[in-house]
MARMILUM-530183 format. One line per 10 residues: number of its first residue (from 1); their letters; for each residue x, y negated, z negated of N, C-alpha, C. Coordinates in steps of 0.1 Angstrom, whole numbers, plus 2048, in hexadecimal, padded with zeros to 3 digits. Last residue first. Layout:
BEGIN
NUM) A) X:Y:Z:X:Y:Z:X:Y:Z ~ ...;
***
This chain:
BEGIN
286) XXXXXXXXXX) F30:58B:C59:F33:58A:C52:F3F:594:C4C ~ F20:58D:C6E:F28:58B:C77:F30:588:C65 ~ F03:59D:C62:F0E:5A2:C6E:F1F:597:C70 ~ EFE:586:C57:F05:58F:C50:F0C:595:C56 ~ EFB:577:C6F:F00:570:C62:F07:578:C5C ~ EDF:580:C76:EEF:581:C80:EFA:57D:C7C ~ ECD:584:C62:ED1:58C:C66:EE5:58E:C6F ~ ECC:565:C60:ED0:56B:C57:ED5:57C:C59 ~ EBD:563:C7C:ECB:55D:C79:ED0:561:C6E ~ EA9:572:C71:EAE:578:C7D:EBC:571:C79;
276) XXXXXXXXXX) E97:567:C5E:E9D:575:C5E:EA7:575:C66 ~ E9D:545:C53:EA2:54B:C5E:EA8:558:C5C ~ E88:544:C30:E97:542:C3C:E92:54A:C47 ~ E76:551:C1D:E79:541:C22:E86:539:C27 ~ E63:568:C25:E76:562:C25:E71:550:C29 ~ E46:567:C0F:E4A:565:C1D:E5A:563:C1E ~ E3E:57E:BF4:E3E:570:BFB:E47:572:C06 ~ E2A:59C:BFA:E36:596:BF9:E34:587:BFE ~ E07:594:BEB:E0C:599:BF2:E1B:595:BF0 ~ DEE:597:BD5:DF9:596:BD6:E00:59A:BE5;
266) XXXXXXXXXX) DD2:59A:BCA:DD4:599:BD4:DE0:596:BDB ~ DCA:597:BAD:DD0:58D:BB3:DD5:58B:BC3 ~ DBE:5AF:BAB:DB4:5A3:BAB:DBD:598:BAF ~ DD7:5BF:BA4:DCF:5C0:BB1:DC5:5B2:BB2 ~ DD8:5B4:B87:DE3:5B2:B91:DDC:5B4:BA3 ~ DC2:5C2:B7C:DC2:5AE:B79:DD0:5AA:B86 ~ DC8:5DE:B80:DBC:5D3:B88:DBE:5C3:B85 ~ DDE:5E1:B73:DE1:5E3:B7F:DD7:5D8:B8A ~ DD4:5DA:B5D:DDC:5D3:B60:DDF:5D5:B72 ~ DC0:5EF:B54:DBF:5E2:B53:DC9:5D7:B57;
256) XXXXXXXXXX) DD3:604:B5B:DCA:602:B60:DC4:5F5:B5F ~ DE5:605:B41:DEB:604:B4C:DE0:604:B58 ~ DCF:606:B2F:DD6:5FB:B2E:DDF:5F6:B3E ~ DCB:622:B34:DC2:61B:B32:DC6:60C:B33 ~ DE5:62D:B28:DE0:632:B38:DD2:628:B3C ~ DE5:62B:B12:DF0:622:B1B:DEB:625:B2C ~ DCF:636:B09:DD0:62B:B06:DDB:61F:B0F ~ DD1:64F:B10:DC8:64B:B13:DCC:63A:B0F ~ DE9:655:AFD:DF0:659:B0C:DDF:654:B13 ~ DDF:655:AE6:DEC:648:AEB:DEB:64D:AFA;
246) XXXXXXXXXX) DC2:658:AD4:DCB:661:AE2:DD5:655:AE6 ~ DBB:641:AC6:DBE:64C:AC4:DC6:653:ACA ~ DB4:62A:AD2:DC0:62A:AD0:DC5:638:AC8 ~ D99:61D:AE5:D99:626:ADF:DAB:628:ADB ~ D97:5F9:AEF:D9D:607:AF4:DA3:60D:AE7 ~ D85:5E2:AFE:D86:5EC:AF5:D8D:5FC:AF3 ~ D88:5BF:B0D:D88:5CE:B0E:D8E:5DD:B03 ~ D7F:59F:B12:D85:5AA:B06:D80:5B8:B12 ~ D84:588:B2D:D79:592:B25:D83:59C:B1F ~ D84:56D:B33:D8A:575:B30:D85:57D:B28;
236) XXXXXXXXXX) D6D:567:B46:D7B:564:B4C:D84:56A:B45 ~ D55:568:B34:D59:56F:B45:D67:571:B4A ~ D64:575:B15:D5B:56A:B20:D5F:576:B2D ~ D64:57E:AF7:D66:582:B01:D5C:57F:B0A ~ D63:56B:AE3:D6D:56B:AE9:D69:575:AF3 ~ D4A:57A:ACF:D4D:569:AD2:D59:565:AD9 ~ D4B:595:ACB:D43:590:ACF:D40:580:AD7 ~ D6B:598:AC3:D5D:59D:AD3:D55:593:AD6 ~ D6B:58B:AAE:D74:58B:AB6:D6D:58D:AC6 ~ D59:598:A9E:D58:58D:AA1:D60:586:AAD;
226) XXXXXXXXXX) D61:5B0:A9D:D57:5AF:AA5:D53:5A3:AA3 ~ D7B:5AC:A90:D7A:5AD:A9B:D70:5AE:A9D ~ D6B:5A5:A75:D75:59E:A7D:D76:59E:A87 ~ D60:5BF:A6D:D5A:5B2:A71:D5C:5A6:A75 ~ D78:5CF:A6A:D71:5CC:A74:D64:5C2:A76 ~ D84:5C1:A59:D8F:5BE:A5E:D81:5C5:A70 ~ D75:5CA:A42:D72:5B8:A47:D7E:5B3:A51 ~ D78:5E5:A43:D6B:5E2:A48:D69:5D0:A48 ~ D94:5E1:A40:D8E:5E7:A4C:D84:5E3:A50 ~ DA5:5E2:A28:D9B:5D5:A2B:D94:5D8:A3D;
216) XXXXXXXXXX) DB7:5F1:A21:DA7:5F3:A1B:DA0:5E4:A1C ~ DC9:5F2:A35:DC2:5FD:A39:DB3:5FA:A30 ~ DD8:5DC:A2D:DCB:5DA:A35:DC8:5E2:A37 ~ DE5:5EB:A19:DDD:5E2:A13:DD0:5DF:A19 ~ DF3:5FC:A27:DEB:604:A1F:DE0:5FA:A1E ~ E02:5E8:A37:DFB:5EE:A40:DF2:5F6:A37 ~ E16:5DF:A1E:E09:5D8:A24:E00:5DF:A29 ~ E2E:5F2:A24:E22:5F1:A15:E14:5EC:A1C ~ E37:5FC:A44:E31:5EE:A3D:E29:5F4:A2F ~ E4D:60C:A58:E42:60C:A4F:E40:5FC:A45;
206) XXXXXXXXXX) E5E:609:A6C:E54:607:A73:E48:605:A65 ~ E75:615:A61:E74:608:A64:E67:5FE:A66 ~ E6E:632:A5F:E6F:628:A53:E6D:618:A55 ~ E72:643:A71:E69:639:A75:E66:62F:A65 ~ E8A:64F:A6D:E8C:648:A7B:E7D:63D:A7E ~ E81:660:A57:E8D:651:A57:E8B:64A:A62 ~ E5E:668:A55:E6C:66A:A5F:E77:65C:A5B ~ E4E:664:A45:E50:674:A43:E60:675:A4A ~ E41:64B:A47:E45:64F:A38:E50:65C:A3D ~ E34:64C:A61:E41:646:A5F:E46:646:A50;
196) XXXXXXXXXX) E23:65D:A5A:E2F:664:A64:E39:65B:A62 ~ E12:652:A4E:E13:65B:A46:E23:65C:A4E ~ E08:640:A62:E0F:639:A5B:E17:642:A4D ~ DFC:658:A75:E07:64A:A78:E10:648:A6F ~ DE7:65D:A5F:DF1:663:A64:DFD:65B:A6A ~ DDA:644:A5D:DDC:64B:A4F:DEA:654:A54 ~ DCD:640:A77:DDA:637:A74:DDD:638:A6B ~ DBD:658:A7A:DC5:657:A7F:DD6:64F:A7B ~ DAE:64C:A65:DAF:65B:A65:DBD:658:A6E ~ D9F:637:A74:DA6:634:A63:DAC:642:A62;
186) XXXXXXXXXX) DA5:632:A93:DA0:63A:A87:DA9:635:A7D ~ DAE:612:AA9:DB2:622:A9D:DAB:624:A95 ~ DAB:600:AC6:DA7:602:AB7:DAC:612:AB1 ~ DB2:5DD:ACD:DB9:5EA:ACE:DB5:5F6:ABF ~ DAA:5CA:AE6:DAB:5CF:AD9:DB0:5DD:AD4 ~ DBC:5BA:B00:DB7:5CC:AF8:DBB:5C7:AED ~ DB5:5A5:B1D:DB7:5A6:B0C:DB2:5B3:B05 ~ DC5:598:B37:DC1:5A3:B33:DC1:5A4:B24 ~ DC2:57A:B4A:DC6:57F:B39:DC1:58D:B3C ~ DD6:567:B5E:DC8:575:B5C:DCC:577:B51;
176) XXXXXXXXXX) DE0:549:B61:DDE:557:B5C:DD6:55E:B5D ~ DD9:52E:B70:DDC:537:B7D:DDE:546:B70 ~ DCB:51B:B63:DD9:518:B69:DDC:527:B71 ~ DB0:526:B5E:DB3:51C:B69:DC3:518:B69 ~ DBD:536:B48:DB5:53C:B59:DB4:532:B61 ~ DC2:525:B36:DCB:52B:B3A:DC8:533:B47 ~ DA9:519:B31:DB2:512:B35:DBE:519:B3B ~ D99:52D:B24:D97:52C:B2E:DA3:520:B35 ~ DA9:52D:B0D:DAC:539:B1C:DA6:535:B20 ~ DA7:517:B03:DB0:519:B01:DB5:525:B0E;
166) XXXXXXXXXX) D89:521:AFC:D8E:514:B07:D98:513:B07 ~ D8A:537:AEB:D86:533:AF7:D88:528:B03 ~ D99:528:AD5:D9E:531:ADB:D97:531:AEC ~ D85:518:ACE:D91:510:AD2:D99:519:AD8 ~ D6F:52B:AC7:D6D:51F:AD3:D7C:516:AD6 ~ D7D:534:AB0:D77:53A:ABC:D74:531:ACA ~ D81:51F:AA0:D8D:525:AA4:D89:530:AAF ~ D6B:518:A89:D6B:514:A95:D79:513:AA1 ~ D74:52E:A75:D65:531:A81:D6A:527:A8A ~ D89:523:A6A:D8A:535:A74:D80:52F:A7C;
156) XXXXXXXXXX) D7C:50F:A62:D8C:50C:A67:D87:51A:A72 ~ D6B:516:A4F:D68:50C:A55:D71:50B:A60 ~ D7C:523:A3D:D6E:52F:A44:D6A:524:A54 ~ D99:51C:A3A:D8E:519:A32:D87:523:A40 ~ DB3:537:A38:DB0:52B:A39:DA0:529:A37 ~ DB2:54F:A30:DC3:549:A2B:DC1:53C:A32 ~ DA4:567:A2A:DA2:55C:A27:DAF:553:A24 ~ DAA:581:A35:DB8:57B:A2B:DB2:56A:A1F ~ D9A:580:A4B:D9A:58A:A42:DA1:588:A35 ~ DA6:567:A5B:D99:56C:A53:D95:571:A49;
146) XXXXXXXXXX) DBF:56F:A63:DBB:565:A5B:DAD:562:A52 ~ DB9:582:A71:DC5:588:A5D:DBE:57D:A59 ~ DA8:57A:A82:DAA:586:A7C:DAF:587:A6E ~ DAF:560:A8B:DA0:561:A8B:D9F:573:A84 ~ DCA:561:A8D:DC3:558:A8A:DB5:557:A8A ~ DCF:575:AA2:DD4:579:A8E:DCB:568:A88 ~ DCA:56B:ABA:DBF:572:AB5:DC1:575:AA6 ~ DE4:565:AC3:DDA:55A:ABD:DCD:561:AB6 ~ DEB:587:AC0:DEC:57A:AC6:DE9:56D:ABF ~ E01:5A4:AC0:DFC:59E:ABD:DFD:58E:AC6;
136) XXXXXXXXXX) E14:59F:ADF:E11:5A9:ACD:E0B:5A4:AC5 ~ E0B:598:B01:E11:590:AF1:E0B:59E:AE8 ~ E20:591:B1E:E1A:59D:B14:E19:597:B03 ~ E1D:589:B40:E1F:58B:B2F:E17:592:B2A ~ E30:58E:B5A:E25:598:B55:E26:591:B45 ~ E36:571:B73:E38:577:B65:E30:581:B61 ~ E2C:560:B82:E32:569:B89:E34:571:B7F ~ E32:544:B6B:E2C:549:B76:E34:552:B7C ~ E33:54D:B46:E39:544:B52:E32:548:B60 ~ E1C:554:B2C:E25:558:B39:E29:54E:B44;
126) XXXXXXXXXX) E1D:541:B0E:E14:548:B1B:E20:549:B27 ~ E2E:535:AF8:E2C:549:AFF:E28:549:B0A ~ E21:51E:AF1:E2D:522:AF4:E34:52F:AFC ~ E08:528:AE9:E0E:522:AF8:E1C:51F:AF7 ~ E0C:533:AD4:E06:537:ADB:E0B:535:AE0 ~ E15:51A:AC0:E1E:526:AC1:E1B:52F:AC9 ~ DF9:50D:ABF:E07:508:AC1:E16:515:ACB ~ DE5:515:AB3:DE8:51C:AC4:DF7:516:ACB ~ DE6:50D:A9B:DE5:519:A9F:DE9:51E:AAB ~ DF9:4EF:A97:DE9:4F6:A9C:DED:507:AA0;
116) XXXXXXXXXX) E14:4F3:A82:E0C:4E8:A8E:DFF:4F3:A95 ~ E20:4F9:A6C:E1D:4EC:A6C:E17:4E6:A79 ~ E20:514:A6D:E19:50B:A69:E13:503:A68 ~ E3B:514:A7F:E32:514:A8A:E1D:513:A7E ~ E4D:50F:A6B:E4D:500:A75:E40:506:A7A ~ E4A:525:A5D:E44:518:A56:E45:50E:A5E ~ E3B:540:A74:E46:539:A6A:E43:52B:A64 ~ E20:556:A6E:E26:548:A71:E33:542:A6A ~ E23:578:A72:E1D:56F:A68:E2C:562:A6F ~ E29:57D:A98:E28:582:A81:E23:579:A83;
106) XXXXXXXXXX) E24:587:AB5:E25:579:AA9:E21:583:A9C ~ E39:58A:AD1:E32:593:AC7:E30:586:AB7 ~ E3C:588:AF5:E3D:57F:AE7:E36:588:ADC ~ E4C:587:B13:E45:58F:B0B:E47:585:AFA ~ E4D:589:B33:E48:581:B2A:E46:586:B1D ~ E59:59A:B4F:E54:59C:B42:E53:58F:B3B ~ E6C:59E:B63:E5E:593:B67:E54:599:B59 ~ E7D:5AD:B5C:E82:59F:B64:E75:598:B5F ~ E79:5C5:B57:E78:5BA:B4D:E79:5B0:B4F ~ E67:5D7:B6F:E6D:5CE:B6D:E6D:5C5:B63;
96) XXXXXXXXXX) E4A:5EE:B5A:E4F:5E2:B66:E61:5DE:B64 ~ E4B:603:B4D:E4A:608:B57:E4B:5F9:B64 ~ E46:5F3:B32:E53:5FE:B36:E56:603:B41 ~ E27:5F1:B30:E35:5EB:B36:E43:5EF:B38 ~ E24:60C:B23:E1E:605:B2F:E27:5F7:B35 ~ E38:611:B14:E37:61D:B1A:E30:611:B26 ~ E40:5FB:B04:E4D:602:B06:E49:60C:B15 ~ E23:5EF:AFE:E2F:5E5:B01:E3B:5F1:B04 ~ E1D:602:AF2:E16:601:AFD:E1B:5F8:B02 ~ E28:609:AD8:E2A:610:ADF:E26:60A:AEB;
86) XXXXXXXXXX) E1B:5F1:ACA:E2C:5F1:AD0:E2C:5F9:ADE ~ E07:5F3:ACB:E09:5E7:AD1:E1A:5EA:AD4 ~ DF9:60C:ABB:E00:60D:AC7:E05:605:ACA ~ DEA:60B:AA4:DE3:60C:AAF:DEC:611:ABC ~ DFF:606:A8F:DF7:611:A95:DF1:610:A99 ~ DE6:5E7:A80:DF5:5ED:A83:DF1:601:A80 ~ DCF:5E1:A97:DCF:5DF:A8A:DE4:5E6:A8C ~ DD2:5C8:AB7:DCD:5D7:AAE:DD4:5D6:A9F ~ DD4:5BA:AD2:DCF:5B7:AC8:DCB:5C3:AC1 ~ DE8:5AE:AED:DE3:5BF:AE4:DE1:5B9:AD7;
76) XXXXXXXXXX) DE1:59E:B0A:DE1:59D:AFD:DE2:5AB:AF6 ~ DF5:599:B28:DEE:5A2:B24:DEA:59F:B14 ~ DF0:584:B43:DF4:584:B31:DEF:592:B2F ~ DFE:57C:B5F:DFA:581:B58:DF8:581:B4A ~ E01:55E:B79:E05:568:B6D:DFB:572:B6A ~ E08:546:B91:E01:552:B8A:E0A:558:B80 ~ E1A:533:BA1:E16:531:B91:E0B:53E:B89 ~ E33:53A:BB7:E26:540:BB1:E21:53B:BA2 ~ E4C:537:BBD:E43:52E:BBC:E37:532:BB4 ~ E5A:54C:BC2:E59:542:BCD:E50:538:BC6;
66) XXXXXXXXXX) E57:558:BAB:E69:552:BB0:E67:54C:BBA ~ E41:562:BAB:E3F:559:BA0:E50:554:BA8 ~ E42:57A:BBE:E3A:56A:BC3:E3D:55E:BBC ~ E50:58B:BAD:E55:587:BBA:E4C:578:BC1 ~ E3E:58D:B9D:E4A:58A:B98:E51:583:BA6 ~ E27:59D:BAD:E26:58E:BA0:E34:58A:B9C ~ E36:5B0:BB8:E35:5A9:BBF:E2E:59D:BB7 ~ E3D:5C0:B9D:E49:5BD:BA9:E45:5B0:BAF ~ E25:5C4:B95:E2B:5B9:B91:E3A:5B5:B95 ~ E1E:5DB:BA9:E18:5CD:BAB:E1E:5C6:BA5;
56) XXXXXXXXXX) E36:5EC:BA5:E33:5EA:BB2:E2A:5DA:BB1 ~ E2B:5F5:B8A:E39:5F0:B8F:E37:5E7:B9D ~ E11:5FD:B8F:E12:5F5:B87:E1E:5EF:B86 ~ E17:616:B9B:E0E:60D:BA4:E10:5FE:B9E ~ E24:626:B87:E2C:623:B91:E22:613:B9D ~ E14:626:B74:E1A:623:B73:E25:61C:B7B ~ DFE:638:B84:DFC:62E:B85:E09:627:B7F ~ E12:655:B7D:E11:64E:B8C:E0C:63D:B8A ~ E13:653:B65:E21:64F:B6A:E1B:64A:B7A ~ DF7:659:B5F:DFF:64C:B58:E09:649:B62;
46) XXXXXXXXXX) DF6:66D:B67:DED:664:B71:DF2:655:B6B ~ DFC:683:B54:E02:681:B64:E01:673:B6D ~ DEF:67A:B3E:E03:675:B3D:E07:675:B4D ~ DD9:681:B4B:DD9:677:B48:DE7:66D:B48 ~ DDA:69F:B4B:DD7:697:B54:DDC:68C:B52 ~ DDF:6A2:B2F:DEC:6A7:B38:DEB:69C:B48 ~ DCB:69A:B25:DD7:696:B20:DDC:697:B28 ~ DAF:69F:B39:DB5:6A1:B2E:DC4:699:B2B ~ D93:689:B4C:D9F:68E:B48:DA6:696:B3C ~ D83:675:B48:D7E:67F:B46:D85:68C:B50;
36) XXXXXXXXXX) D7C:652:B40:D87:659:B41:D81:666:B42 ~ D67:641:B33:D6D:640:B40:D71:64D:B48 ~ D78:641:B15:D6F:63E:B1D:D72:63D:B2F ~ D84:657:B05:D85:654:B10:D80:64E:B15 ~ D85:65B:ADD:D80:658:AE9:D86:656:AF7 ~ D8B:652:AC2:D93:65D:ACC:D8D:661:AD5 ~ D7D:63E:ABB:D8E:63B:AC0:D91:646:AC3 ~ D64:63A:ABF:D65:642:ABE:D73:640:AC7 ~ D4B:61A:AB2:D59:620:AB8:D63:62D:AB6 ~ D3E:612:AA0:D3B:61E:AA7:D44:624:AAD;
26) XXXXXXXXXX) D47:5FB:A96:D48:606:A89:D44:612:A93 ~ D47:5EA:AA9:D56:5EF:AA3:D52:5FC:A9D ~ D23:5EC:AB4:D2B:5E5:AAF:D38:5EF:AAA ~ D16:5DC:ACF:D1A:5EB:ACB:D24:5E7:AC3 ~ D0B:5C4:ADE:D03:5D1:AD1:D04:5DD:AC9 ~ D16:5C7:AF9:D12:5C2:AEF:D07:5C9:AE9 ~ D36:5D7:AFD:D2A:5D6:AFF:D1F:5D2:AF4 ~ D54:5D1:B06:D4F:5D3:AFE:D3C:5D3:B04 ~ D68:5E6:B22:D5E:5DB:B1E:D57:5DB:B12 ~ D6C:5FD:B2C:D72:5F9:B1F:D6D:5EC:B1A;
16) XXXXXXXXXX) D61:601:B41:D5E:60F:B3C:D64:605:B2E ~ D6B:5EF:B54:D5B:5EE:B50:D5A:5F7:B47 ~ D87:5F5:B58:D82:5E3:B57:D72:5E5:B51 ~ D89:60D:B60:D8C:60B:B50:D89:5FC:B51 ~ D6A:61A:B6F:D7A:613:B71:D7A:60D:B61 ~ D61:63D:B6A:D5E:62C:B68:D6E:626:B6A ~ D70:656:B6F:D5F:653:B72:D58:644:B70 ~ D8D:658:B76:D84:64F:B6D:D76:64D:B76 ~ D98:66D:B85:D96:672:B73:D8F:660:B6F ~ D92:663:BA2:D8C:673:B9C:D91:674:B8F;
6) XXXXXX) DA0:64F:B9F:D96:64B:BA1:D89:65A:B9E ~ DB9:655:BA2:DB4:64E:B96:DA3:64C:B94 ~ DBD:65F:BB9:DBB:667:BB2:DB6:662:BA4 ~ DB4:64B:BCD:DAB:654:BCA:DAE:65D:BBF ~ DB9:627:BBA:DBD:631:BC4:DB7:63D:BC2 ~ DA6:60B:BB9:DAB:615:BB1:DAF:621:BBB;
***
């Protein structure tokens, strides 16, 4: 982590967002910093710069994946609606090359993708190599709405944790890093949000009836996710918890988890795979 980042996070955002065991959803204080111990202004500052660190590395994941490289990234955003998942797809990615973007966002299943295993329509998504992906929601709506919706038998969800699981861990041995945010909001907060998109035409589009409906299923929409934690987040792909109150903490948070799953790969430029010099005398004489 570079020194200035390194003077407003008292904890690197890989250990400071980690869930911890025994602490459960309902404590979570979404207008929080963990880690972080900075203001706003700091933070919007320190966004754009790591933003810029974050261009630079999936330059060179993008640039390896065209030689060959089967690495990837995934990023997952898993959050209730209003948390941000868009916004954090426009602001934190927004700052890469879309060349080397992956990106997939899943609704509710269409009736071909019904008709075949849950993770069907998953792997289809996962990121090409050299690729940053990004999924909106994930496979995780299947152990979440599904649950909560009871929209299959109890027998089916529960043992969809362990299939998930081996499912990433499969995808770490082909060469992805997963990065996975949960992504959490005040009931207070995403009242407003969703109050704002009543108030403005320009955010009409964005509004859902629904979103009231699951606002009063919270307390089995969090027993959900802390099932989610609890039983999915392994060594190889570990969950991480990020407060969604403050947006300019949350993309600045995000953009740090990625920066490190990309440094951990240790990237360098791939090699010309030609004659510099003859290619040099080539042009010259062109």
């Amino acid at each position: 982590m570079a020194e200035n980042a390194r003077g407003f996070w008292t904890t690197p955002a890989t250990e400071a967002l980690r869930p911890h065991p025994g602490r459960r959803i309902a404590e979570l204080d979404c207008g929080s910093t963990p880690g972080f111990v900075g203001d706003k202004s700091d933070g919007l500052q320190l966004f754009e710069e790591r933003g810029a660190v974050l261009s630079a590395l999936q330059e060179k994941l993008y640039a390896n994946g065209r030689s060959g490289d089967r690495r990837s990234v995934l990023l997952v955003l898993q959050g209730m609606d209003t948390a941000g998942k868009g916004g954090m797809v426009r602001h934190v990615i927004g700052h890469v090359d879309p060349q080397g973007v992956d990106h997939a966002s899943f609704g509710v299943p269409t009736p071909e993708e019904k008709r075949h295993h849950f993770l069907w329509r998953i792997g289809k998504a996962v990121p090409r190599g050299g690729q940053l992906g990004v999924f909106d929601r994930s496979h995780y709506e299947d152990v979440l709405v599904v649950r909560v919706h009871d929209l299959v038998p109890e027998a089916i969800w529960r043992g969809r944790y362990d299939e998930i699981n081996q499912f990433e861990k499969e995808l770490v041995a082909g060469g992805t890093t997963l990065v996975k945010v949960a992504m959490f909001v005040s009931l207070d907060e995403q009242k407003s949000r969703l109050r704002e998109r009543l108030e403005r035409r320009d955010k009409y589009w964005k509004y859902n009836p629904s979103d009231v409906d699951e606002r009063l299923l919270w307390p089995a929409y969090q027993d959900a996710y802390q099932a989610v934690l609890d039983l999915t987040s392994t060594d190889y792909a570990p969950w991480h918890v990020v407060p969604c109150d403050r947006k300019w903490y949350s993309r600045l948070a995000v953009t740090e988890l990625l920066i490190d799953a990309l440094e951990k790969l240790d990237l360098d430029w791939p090699p010309a795979t030609f004659d510099i010099d003859a290619e040099k005398r080539r042009l010259a004489e062109s």
